[in-house]
TORTOR-199802 format. One record per residue (C-alpha): residue number from 1; residue in three letters; x, y negated, z negated. Coordinates in Angstrom, 2 decimals. Each point is the difference from the previous one (the first is absolute). Example, Ala and Ser with C-alpha at 12.3 -4.5 7.8 and 13.67 -1.06 7.14 Angstrom:
TORTOR-199802
<pos->1, code->Ala, px->12.30, py->4.50, pz->-7.80>
<pos->2, code->Ser, px->1.37, py->-3.44, pz->0.66>
end
This chain:
TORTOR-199802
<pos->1, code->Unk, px->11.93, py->-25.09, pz->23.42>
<pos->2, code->Unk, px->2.49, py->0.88, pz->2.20>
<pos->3, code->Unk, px->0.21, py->3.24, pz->2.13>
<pos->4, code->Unk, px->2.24, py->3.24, pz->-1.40>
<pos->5, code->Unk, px->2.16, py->1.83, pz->3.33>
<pos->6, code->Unk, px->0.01, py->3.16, pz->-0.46>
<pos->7, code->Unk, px->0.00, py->3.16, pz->2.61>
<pos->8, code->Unk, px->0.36, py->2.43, pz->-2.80>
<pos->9, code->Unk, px->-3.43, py->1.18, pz->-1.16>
<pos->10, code->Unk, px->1.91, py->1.33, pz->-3.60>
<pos->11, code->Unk, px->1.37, py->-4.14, pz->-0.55>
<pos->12, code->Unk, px->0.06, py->-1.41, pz->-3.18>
<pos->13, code->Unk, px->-2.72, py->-2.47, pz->1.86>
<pos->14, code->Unk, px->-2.41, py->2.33, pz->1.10>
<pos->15, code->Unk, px->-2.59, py->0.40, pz->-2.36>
<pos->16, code->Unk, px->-1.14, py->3.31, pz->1.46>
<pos->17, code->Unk, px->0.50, py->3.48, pz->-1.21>
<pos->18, code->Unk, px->2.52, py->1.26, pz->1.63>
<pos->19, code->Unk, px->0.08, py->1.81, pz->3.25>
<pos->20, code->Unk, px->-0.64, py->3.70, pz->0.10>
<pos->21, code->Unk, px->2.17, py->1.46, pz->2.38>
<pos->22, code->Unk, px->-2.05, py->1.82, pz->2.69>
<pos->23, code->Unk, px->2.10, py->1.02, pz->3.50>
<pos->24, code->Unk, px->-3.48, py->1.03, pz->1.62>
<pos->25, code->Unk, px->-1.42, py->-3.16, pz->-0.60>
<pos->26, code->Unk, px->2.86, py->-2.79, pz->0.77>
<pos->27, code->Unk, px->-2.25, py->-0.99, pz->3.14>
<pos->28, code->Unk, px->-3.18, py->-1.51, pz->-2.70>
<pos->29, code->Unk, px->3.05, py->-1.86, pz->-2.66>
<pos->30, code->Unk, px->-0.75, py->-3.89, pz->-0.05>
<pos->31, code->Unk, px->2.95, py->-2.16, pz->-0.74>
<pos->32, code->Unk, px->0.59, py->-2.69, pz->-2.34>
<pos->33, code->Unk, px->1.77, py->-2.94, pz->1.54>
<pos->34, code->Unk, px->-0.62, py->-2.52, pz->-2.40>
<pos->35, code->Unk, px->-2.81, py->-0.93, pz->-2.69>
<pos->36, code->Unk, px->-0.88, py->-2.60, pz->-2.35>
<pos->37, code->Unk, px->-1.96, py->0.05, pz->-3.49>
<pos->38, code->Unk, px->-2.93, py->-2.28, pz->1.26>
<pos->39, code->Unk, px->-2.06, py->0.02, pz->-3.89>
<pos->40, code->Unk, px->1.32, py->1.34, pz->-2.97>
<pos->41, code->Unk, px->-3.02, py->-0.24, pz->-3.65>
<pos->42, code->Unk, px->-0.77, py->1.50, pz->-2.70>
<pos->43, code->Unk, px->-0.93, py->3.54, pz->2.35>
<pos->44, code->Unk, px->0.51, py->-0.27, pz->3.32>
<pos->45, code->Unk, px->3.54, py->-0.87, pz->1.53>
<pos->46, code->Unk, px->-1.08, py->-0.34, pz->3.65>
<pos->47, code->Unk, px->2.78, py->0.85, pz->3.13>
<pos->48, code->Unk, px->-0.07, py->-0.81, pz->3.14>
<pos->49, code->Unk, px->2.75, py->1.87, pz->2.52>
<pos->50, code->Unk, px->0.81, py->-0.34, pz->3.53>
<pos->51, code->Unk, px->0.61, py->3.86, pz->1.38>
<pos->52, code->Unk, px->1.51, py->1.59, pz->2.91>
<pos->53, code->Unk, px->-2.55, py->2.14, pz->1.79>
<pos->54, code->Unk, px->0.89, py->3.51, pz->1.14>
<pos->55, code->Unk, px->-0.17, py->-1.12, pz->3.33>
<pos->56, code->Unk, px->2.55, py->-2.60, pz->-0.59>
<pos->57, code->Unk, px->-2.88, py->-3.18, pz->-0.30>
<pos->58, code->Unk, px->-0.36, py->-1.90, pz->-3.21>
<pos->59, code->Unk, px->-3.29, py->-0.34, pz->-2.45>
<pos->60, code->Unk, px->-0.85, py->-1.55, pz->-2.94>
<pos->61, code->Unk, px->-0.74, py->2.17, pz->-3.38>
<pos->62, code->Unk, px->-1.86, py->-1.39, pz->-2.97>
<pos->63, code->Unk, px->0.02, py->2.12, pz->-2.90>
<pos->64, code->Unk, px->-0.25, py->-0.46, pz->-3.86>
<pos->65, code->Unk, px->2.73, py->1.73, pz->-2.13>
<pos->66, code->Unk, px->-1.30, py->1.86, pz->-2.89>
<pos->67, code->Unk, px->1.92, py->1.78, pz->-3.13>
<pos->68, code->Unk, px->-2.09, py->3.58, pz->0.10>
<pos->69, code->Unk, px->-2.79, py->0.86, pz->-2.01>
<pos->70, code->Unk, px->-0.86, py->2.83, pz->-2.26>
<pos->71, code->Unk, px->-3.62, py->1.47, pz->0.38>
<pos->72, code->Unk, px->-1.19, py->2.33, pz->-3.31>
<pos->73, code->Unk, px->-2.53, py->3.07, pz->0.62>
<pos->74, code->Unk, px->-0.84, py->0.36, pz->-4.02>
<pos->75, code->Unk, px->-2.23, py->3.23, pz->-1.02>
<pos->76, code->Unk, px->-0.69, py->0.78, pz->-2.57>
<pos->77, code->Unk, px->-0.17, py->3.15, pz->-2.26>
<pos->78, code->Unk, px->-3.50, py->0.70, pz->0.62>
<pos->79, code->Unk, px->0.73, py->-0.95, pz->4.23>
<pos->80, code->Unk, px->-1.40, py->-2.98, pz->-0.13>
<pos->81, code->Unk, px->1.72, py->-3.07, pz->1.79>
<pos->82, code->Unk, px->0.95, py->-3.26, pz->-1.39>
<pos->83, code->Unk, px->-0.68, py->-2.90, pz->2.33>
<pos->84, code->Unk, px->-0.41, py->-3.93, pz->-0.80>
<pos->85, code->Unk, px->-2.11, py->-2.59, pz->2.09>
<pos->86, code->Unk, px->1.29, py->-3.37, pz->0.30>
<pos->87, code->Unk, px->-0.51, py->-3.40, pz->1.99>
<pos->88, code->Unk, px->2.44, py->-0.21, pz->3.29>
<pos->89, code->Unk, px->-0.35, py->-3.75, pz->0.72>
<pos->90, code->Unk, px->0.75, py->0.07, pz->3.75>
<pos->91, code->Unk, px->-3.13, py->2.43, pz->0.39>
<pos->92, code->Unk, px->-1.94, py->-2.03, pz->-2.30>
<pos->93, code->Unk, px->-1.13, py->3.14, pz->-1.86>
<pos->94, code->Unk, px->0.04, py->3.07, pz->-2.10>
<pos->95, code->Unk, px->1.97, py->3.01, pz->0.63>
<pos->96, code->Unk, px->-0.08, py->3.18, pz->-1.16>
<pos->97, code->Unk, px->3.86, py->1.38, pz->0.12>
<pos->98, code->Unk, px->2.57, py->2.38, pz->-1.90>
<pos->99, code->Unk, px->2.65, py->-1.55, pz->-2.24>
<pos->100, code->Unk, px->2.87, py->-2.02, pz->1.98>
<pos->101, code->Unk, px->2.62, py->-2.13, pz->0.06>
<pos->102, code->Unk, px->3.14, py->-1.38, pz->1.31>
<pos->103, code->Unk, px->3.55, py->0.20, pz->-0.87>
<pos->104, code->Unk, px->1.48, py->-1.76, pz->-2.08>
<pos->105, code->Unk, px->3.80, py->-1.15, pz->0.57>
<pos->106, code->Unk, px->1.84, py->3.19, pz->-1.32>
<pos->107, code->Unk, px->-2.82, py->2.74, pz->-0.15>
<pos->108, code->Unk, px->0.05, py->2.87, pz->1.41>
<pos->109, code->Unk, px->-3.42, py->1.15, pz->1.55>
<pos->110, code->Unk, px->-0.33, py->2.40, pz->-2.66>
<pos->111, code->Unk, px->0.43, py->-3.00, pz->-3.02>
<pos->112, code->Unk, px->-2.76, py->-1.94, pz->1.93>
<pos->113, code->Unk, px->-2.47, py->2.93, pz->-0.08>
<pos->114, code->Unk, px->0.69, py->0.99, pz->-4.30>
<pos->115, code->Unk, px->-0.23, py->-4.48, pz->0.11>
<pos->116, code->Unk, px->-3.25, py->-0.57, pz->2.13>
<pos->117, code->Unk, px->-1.76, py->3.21, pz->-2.08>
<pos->118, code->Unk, px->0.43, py->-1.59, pz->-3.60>
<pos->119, code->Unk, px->-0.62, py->-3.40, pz->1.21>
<pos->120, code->Unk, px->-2.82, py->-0.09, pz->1.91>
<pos->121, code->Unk, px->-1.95, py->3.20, pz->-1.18>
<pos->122, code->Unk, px->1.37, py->0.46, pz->-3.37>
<pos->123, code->Unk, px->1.32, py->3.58, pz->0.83>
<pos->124, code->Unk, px->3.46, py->1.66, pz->-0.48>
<pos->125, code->Unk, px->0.22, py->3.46, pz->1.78>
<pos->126, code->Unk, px->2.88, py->2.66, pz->-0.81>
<pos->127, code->Unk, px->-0.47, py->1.92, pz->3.59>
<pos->128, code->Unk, px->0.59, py->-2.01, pz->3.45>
<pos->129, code->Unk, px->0.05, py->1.23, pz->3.59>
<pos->130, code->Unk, px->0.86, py->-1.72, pz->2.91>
<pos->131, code->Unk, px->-2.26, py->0.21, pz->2.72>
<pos->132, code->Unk, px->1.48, py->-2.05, pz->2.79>
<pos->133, code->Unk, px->0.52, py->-3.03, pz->1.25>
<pos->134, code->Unk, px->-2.42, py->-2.51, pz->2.54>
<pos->135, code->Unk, px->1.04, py->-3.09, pz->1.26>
<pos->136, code->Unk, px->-3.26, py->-2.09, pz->0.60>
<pos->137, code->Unk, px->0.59, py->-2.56, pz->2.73>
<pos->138, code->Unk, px->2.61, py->1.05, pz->1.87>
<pos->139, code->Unk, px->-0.65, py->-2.68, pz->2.44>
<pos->140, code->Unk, px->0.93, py->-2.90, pz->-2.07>
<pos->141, code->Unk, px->1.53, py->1.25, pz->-3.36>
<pos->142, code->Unk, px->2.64, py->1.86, pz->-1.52>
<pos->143, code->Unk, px->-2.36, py->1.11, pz->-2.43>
<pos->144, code->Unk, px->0.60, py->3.94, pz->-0.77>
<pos->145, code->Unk, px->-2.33, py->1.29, pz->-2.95>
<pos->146, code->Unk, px->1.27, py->3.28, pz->-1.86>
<pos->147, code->Unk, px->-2.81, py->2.19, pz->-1.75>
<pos->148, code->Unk, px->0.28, py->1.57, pz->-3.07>
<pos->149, code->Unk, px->-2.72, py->2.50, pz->-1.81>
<pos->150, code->Unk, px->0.07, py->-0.36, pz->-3.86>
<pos->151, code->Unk, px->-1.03, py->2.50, pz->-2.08>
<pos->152, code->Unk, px->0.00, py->0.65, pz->-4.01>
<pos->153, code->Unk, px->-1.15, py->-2.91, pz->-1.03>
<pos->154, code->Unk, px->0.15, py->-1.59, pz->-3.18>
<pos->155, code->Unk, px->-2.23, py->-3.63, pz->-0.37>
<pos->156, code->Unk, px->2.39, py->-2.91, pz->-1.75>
<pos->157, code->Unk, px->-1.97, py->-2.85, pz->1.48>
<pos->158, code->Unk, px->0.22, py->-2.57, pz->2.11>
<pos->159, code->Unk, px->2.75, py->-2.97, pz->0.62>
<pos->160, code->Unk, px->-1.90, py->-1.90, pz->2.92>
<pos->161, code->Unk, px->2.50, py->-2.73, pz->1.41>
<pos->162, code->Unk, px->-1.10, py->-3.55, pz->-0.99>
<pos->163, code->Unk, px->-3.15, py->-1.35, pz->2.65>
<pos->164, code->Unk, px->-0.16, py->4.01, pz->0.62>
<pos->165, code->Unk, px->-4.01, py->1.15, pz->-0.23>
<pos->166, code->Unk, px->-1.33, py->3.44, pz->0.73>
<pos->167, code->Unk, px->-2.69, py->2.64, pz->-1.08>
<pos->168, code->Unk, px->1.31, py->3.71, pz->-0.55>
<pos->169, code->Unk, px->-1.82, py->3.24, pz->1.65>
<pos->170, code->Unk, px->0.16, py->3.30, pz->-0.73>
<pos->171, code->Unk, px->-1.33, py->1.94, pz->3.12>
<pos->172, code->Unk, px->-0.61, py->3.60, pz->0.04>
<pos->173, code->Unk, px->0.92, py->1.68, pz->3.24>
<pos->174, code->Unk, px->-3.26, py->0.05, pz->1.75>
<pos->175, code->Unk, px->-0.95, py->-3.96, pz->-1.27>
<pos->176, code->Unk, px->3.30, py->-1.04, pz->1.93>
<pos->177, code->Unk, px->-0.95, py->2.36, pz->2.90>
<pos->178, code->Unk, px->-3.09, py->-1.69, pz->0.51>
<pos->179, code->Unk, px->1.55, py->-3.44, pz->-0.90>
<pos->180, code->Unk, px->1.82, py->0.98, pz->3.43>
<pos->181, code->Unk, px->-2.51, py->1.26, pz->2.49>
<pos->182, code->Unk, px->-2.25, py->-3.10, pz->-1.08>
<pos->183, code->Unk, px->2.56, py->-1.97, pz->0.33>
<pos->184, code->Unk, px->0.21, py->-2.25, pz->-3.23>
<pos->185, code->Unk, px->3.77, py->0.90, pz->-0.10>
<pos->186, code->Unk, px->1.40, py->-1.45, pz->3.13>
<pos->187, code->Unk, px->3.34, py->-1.11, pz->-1.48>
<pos->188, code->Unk, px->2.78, py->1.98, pz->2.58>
<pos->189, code->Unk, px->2.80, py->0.63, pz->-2.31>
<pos->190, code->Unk, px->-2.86, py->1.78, pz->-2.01>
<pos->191, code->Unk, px->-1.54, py->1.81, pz->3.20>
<pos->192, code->Unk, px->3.51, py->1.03, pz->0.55>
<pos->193, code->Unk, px->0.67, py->1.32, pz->-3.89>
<pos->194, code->Unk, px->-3.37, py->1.92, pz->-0.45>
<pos->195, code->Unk, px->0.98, py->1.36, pz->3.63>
<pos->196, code->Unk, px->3.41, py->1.18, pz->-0.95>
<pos->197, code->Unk, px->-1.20, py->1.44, pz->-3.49>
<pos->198, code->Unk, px->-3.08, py->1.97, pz->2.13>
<pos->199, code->Unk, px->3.21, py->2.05, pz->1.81>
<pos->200, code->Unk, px->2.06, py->0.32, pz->-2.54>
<pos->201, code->Unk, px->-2.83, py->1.98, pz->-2.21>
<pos->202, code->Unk, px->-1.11, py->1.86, pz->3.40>
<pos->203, code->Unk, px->3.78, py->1.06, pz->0.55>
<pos->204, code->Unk, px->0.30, py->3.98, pz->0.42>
<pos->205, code->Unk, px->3.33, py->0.06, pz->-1.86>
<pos->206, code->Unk, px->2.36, py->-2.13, pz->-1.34>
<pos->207, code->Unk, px->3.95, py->-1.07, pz->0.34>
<pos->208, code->Unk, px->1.38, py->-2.50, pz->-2.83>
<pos->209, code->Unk, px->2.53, py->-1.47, pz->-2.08>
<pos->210, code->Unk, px->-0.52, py->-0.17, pz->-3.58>
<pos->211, code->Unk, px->1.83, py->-2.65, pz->-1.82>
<pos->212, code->Unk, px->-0.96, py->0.72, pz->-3.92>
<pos->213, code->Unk, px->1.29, py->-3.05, pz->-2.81>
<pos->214, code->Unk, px->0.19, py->-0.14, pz->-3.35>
<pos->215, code->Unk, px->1.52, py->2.34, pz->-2.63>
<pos->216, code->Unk, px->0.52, py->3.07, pz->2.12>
<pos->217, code->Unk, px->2.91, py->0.97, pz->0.28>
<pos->218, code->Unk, px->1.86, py->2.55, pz->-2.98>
<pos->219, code->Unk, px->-3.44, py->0.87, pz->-0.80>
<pos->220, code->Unk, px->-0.65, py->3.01, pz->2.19>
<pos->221, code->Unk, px->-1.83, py->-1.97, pz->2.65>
<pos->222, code->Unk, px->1.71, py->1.77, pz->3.18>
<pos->223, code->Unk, px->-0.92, py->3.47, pz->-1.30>
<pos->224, code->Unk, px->-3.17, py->-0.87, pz->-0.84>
<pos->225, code->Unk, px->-0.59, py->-1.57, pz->3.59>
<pos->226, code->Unk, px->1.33, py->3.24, pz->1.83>
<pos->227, code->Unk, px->-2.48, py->2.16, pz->-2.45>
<pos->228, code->Unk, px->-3.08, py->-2.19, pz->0.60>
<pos->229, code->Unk, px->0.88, py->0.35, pz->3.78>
<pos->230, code->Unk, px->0.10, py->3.20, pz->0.28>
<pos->231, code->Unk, px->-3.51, py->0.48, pz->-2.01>
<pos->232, code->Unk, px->-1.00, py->-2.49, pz->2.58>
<pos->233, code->Unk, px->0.81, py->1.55, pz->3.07>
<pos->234, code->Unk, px->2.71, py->-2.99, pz->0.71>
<pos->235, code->Unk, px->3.20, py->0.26, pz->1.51>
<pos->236, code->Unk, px->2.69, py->-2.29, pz->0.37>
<pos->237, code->Unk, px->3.04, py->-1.15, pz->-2.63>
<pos->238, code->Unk, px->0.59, py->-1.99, pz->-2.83>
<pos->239, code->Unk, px->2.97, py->-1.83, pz->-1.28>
<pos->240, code->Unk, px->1.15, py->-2.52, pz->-2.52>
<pos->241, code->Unk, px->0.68, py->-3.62, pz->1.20>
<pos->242, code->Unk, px->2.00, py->-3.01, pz->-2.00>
<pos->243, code->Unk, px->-3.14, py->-1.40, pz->-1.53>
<pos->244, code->Unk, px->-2.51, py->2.72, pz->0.86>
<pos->245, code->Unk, px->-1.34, py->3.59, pz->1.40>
<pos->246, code->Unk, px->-0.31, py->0.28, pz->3.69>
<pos->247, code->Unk, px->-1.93, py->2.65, pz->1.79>
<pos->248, code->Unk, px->-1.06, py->0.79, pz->3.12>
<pos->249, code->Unk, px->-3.22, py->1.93, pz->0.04>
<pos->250, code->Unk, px->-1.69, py->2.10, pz->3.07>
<pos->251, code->Unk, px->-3.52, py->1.99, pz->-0.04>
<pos->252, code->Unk, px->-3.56, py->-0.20, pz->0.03>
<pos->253, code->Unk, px->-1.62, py->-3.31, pz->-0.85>
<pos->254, code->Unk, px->-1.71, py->1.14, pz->-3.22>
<pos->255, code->Unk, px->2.88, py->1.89, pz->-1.42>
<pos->256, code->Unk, px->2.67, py->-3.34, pz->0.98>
<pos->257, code->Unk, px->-2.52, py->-2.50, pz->-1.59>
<pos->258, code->Unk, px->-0.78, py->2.13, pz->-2.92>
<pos->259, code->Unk, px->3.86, py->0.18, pz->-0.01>
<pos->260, code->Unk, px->1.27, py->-3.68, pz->-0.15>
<pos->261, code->Unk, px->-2.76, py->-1.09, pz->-2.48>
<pos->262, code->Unk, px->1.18, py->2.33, pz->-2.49>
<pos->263, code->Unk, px->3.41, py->-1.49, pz->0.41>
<pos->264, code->Unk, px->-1.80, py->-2.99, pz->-1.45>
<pos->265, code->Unk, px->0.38, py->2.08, pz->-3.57>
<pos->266, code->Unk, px->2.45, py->2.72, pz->0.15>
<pos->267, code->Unk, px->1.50, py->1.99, pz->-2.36>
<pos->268, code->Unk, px->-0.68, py->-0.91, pz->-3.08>
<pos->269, code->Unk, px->2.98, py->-2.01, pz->-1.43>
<pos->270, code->Unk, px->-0.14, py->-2.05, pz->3.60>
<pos->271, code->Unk, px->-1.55, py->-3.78, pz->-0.34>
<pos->272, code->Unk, px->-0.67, py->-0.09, pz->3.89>
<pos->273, code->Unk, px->-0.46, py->-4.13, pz->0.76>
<pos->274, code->Unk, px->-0.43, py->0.28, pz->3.42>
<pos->275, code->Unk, px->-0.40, py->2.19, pz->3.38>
<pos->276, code->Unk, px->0.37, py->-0.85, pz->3.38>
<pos->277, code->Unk, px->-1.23, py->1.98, pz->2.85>
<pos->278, code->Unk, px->1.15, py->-0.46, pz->3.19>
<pos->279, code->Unk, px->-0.35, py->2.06, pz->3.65>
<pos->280, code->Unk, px->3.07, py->1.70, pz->1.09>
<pos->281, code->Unk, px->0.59, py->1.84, pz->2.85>
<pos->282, code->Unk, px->-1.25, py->3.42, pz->0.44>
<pos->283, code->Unk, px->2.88, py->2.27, pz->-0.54>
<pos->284, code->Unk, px->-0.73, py->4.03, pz->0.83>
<pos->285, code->Unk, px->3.31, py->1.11, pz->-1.81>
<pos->286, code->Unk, px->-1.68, py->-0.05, pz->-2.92>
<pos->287, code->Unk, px->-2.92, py->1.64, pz->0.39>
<pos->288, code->Unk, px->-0.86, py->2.83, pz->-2.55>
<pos->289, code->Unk, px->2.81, py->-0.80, pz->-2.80>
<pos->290, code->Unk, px->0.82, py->-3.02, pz->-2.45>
<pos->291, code->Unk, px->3.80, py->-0.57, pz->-1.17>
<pos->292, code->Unk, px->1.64, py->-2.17, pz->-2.75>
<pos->293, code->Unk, px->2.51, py->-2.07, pz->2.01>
<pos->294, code->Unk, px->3.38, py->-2.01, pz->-0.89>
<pos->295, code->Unk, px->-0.25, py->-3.04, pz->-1.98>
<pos->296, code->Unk, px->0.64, py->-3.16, pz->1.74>
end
């Protein structure tokens, strides 16, 4: 295949995400001179580039270009976590691992997660929150993984893809804690998941953005937010969006969490279908109040 010129890192030809802008650390940016796809199947579409080094040399780079992938933390009502354990080929074994998969052409990272959850453990889930975002081999992949916790399930059952095989766990949280320290879970987009839901429950307070779907808006929803907030000890705002409620919620961790899953029911005449929980900047202008703010 012939080679692709290109000196801007942002070119239709580069394959990469593009560059994040970073003054302080122009003297570490590689540059892409030229590249060429070098295997392209069913998976993997393999690149190889030739680069300008900082110091003005050039190198080869290798990498495999990936779509993103969705990770799923699922828990349960009772706490306990939903996990699957499959056959990876190129290990030749078992592993033990949360719900995942990629995107599809189209998706947004939040579609994969509610599509990954039915299909491979049989679960829909009315409340998500993102977690973060890993990106596993940063040495020869594009590969970024976004996490998502799931909570409020409901089970619908399965849709496994065709030549898709897998047993279902439900873990409480000390099995999976142990399932760690032995080390039967070894799976690093899981390490990183169970590590990033340990510090979000261990946060001290919390700073979100509360997207809330469904029927919920002419149905009292924003007063009943700014009441439940402030019989939760939350502050922040509330407001009504084109297709849903936005808040933005401050406080303790108990008195958020307790917060955003009851926005999973509302007031009564709401039919909530989903909420999604995000982290938001800490903001100390809001501190000690909770206001009703402009439509949008």
């Amino acid at each position: 295949m012939n080679e692709s010129e290109s000196t801007n890192p942002a070119s239709d030809n580069d394959a990469r995400p593009r560059l994040v802008a970073d003054p302080a650390r122009a003297s570490l940016v590689e540059r892409r001179i030229a590249g060429e796809c070098v295997y392209r199947g069913a998976l993997l579409d393999v690149r190889r580039d030739r680069a300008q080094l900082p110091d003005g040399g050039e190198a080869v780079r290798e990498y495999i270009v990936h779509p993103g992938a969705v990770l799923v933390v699922p828990v349960l009502d009772d706490g306990r976590f939903i996990l699957e354990r499959q056959f990876r080929y190129p290990q030749n074994r078992t592993f033990i691992e949360f719900p995942a998969g990629k995107l599809d052409p189209g998706e947004t990272a939040l579609d994969t997660g509610v599509r990954e959850l039915v299909e491979e453990v049989g679960y829909e889930a009315k409340h998500w929150t993102r977690l973060g975002v890993v990106h596993p081999v940063i040495s020869y992949s594009t590969e970024a993984i976004e996490i998502y916790l799931a909570h409020r399930l409901v089970e619908v059952g399965a849709r496994l893809d065709p030549g898709e095989f897998l047993e279902v766990l439900c873990w409480t949280q000390q099995e999976l804690a142990r399932a760690l320290e032995e080390e039967c879970v070894t799976d690093a987009k899981t390490l990183a998941a169970a590590a990033m839901h340990a510090r979000w429950m261990a946060a001290f307070r919390r700073s979100v953005r509360v997207r809330v779907f469904g029927v919920v808006q002419g149905v009292g929803y924003r007063d009943w937010l700014i009441r439940r907030a402030g019989a939760a000890g939350a502050w922040g705002w509330v407001r009504n969006r084109e297709h849903f409620v936005e808040a933005v919620l401050q406080g303790p961790r108990d008195a958020c969490d307790r917060l955003t899953h009851a926005c999973v029911d509302g007031p009564r005449a709401a039919r909530v279908t989903r909420v999604e929980v995000s982290r938001t900047p800490y903001d100390a202008t809001l501190d000690g109040g909770f206001e009703q703010r402009p439509s949008i």
